[in-house]
N, C-alpha and C positions, 0 to 999 in steps of 0.2 A: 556559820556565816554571820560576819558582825555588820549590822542595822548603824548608817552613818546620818542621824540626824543632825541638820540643817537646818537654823532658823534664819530668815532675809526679809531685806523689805523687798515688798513687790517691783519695789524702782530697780534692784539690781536685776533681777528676772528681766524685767522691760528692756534696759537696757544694753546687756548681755544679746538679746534675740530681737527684739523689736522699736530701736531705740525711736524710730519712729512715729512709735504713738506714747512718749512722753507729754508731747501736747496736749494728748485728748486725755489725758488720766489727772483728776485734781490730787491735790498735796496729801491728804487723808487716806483714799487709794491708794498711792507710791508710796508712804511711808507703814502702810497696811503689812505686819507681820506673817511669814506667811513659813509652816512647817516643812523642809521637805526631807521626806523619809530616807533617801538614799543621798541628797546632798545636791549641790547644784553644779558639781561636775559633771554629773551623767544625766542631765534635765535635758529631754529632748526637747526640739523647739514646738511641734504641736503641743505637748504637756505642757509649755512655758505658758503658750497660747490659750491653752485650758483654765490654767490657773490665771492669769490673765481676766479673761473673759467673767470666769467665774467669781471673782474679785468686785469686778464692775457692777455685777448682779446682786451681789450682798450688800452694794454700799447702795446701789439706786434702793432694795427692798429697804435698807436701814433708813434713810431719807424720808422714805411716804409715811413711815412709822410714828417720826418725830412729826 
């Protein structure tokens, strides 16, 4: 079974499933590199969600750091 990595900005994931909350995600966020391992055809929308979320979290912890 061949492994189809997928690298995307976060904006197409948003987009694709939640284009909704482009508003709330800054420029750094959406442009935020993100791997996926089987590709973003088969990215289910909770997972989108997940990555998503978890995204959000990295950049607010990256932020108080600086």
């Amino acid at each position: 079974m061949d492994v189809e990595m997928e690298t995307v900005k976060l904006e197409r994931i948003v987009m694709k499933w939640f284009p909704d909350m482009l508003a709330c995600l800054n420029e750094r966020e959406l442009n935020s590199m993100i791997i996926l391992r089987d590709g973003l055809t088969i990215l289910e929308p909770e997972d989108a969600m997940e990555i998503i979320q978890f995204s959000i979290c990295e950049h607010q912890n990256s932020a108080l750091l600086h």
